[in-house]
Structure formats: C-alpha cells, structure tokens
N, C-alpha and C positions, 0 to 999 in steps of 0.2 A: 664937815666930817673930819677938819682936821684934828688930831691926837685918837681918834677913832680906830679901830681895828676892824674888815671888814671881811667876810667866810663866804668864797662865793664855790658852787661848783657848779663844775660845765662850762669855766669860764675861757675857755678857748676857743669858743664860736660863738654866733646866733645873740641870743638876746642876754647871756652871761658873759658873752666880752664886753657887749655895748656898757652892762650895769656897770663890770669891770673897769672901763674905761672911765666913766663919769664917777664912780668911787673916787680915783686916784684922781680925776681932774679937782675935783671938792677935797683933797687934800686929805684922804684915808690910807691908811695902812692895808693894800688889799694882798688877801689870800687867794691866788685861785688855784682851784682845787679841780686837778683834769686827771682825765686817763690818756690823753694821748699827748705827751712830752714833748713831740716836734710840734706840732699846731698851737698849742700853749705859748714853749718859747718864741715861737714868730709875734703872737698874740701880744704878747709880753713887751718883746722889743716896740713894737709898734704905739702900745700903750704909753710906756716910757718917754718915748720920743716926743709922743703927740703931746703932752699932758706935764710933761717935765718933773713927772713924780718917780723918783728911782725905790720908794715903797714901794716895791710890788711886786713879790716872790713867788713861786708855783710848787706846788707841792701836790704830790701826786698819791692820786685815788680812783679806785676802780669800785663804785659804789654795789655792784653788782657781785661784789667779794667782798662776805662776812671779815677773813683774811686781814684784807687789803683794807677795807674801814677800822677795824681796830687799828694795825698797823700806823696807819693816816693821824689816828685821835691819838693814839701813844704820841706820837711826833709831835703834835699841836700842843698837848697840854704838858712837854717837855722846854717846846722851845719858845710858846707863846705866856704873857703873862698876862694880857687880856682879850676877850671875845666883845665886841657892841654888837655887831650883828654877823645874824648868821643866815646864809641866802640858801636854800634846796630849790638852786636850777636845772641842773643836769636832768635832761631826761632821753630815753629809748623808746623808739616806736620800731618794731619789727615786722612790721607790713603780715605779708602772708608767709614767713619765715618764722617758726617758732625755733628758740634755744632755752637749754636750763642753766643754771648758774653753777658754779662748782661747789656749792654747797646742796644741789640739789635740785632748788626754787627755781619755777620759770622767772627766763630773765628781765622781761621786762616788769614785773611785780619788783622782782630781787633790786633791781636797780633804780626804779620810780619811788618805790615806798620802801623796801624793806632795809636799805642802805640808808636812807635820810633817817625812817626810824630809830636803826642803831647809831647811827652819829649823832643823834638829837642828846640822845642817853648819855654817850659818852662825853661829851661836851657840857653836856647842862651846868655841872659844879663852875666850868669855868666862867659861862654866861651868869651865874650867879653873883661871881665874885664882881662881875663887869656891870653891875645894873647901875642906871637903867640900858636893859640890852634887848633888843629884838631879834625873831625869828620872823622869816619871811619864805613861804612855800607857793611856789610856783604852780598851781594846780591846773586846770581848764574847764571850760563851759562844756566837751564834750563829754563830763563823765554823765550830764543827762542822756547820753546814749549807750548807759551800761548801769546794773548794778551790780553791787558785792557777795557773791554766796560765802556766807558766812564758813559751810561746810565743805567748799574750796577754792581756800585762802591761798594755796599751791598752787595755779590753775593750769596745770600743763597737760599739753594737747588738748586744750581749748582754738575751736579754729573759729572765724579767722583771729590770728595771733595780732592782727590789728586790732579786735575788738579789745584785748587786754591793756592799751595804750588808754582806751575811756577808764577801764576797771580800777587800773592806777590811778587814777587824775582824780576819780572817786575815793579809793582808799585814801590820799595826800586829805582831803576835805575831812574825810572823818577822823584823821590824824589830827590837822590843824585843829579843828572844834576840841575834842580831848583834850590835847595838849593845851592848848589856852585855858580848859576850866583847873586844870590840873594848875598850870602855874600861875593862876588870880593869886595875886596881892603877892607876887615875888617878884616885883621889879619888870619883869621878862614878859614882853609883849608877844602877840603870836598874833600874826596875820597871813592872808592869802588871794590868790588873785587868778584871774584871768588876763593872760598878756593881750591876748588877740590871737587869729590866726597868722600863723609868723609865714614868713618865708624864710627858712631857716631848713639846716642840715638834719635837723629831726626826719625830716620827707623822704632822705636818702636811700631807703629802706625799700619804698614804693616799687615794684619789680616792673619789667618791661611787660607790658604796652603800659601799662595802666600809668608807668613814670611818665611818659612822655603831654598826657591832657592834664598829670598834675601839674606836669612845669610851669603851664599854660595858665592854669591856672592860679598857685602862686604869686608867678612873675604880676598878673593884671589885676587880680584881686586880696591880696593877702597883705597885712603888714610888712614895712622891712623891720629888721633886727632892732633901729635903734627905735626905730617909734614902739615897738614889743616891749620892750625895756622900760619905758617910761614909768609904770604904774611900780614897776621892784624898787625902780627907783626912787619912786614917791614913800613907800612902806618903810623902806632903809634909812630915808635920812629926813622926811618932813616934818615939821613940829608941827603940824595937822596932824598927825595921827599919835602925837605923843600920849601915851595910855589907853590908848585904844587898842582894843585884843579880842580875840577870836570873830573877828566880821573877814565877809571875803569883797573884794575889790574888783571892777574892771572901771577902765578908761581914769584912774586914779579915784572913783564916785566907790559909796558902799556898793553890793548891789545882795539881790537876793538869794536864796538858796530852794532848793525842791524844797517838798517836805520829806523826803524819805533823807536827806541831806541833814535834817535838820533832828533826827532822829537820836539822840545821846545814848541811847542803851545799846543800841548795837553802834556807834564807837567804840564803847567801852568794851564792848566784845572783842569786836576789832585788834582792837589795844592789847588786849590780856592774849589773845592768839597768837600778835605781830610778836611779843617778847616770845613767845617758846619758839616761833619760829627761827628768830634773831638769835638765839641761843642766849637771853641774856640770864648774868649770875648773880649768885645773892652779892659777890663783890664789886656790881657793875652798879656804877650809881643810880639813886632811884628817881622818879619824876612824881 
C-alpha cells in the first residue's frame, strides 16, 4: 500500500483501528475518519508507534450529521489530492434506545447508511481521479434478520431500535450492489463483507441485564477486532480482488446473498429515496 491513500471511518476502535493499523503497517497514507477526537488521538499515537508510519492523520466526522459529512468531504477534497480506497466502517447499534439525527432521520439508518451514502457522493470525483480505486463497505450476515420497507426508509419509533442495526447492514448491501453496477468500467471497484461477529464497542449499547450474558458471550464466542478486520483488509489492498466489484465477502472467500438481496429494482429504489433523503443537489456530484 505504499504511495496509497487510505479513507477509513470508525477508525478509533474495533475492527477500523485493527484495518487502520495494518494500513499504515503496509505503508499507506491513512485517514481515519472518527467522531470521538480523544479515542482517535490515543488510537493514532499508538498506531504510530507500533508501525513507524507517521502518515496517519485523523479527521473528524459525525456520519450521523448530513452537516458534519459534508463539512468532512469539503475538507478532504481540499486538502487531499488522491483517494485509493475508501473503507465505510463506522457503525451504530442502539440496542433498545432509539434517537433521531439532527437532520431528523433515525440514527442508526442516518449513521450506518445514510452518512456513507452521502460521502460516497461527495467523494466519487476524487476516487475517480485516483483509479484504480476501491470502495469497501462493512455490512453483515445479520441483515438476513430484517428487511427494507421501502415506505419507511425513516424508521423512527421502530422498536426494538436494535432491529434497525439488521435494517442498516441491509440497506449498506443494497447500497454496495447499486453502486458497483453504477461504477462498471470506471476504474472503481466496490466490494462488501461480513467481518464476523466482533467483540467490539458496537455492543456497548446493550442495556443492563441483557449487557451482562452478552459480555459472556462476546468474550467466549465472538471474533476479536483484529481477526474482524482481516477480510477489510483483504478488499483494500489484495491483488485477489483486483477488478472484482459488487460480490460480498466473508472469511476473505465470495460468499452468497438472499434473494431478496439480490433484488436490483428495489436498490434502485432504495437509491433514488437515499438521495432526497441525503438532501443531495443538482451541484452535488453524480454517481
């Protein structure tokens, strides 16, 4: 990955520090892109040290803020002059805690999908200019325990607000699929994957009692972080997957999808939805 530029978020814990780490260890340029500034800089130094790569800057984003993501992508395509890849880790699970976003959108939608959405957008001209350049989205195996209502794409006060952590991991799938047929034969690869089940700060959320048998369960049967990380890893920088777009990935193998997964007319629905939600403009670059 050296002379590489690397876009990760959520890269202050869990399995986006690990990928963070092994970026800069292979000699990338990495971006991590956090919301929480103290966990990051610890994150950072630690990187540094470990890996002797002093590329590797933090710049801050609150994907869950229409705001805050434009803000983030002004910044980027100010002070960056190329993208190779681009990583949508960050994600929110709110257990049995629902919130809305200060644009409105329940949060965990606003922050899993509807934040990656609009930074895909706003970023693409760059990733264009950088090919060949990959996109890599973070989705999971559980969105088989949700689907999408088309007619609310909002879903707040939907309970429980954990079911909407599948909902998202779903819409990221029908996201990836689009997007990859959208950018065929623009240089710009678009893959996705299954980490595993992590042991990671996603869980935090989990409220008393019910935290206490997930700890349990985590700690004995769950991935740690860095072995989570393994398959991002593989997407972002193996010459296995060179040209390969729109398949989704676990254990670093292809693997399959539903068939309701595999559905391309309600992506496309999807898609045309996520933009009026995103508020995107006729000035905001197109995909």
């Amino acid at each position: 990955m050296e002379g590489k530029t690397v876009l990760i978020t959520g890269a202050n814990s869990g399995i986006g520090k690990e990928t963070a780490r092994e970026m800069a260890r292979q000699g990338a340029r990495v971006i991590m892109a956090c919301r929480n500034q103290e966990t990051a800089n610890a994150a950072r130094e630690e990187i540094v040290k470990e890996t002797g790569n002093n590329n590797v800057i933090i710049k801050k984003i609150d994907l869950g803020s229409q705001r805050s993501v434009r803000e983030f992508a002004a910044d980027i395509l100010k002070t960056e002059n190329k993208l190779d890849v681009l990583i949508h880790n960050a994600g929110m699970a709110l257990a049995f805690r629902g919130a809305t976003s200060e644009d409105g959108i329940e949060l965990t939608m606003a922050t899993n999908h509807y934040g990656p959405f609009l930074l895909t957008h706003l970023l693409i001209d760059l990733l264009k200019r950088s090919t060949p350049a990959r996109i890599v989205i973070v989705a999971s195996e559980l969105y088989r325990l949700a689907s999408v209502n088309l007619n609310k794409l909002n879903p707040i006060g939907t309970f429980p607000a954990a079911y909407l952590y599948y909902v998202s991991k779903y819409a990221n799938i029908y996201f990836a699929r689009e997007l990859a047929q959208r950018l065929e034969g623009s240089g710009i690869t678009v893959n996705f994957l299954h980490p595993g089940m992590i042991d990671s700060g996603i869980w935090r959320n989990v409220p008393f009692p019910l935290n206490y048998p997930m700890l349990a369960v985590t700690k004995c049967f769950f991935k740690t972080p860095k072995q989570g990380a393994e398959t991002t890893i593989y997407l972002a920088s193996s010459k296995d997957v060179e040209g390969v777009s729109g398949k989704y990935f676990m254990d670093k193998k292809e693997h399959g999808l539903s068939a309701a997964a595999m559905d391309m007319d309600k992506a496309k629905k999807i898609w045309e939805e996520s933009a009026k939600i995103v508020g995107l403009t006729a000035s905001d670059p197109k995909i």
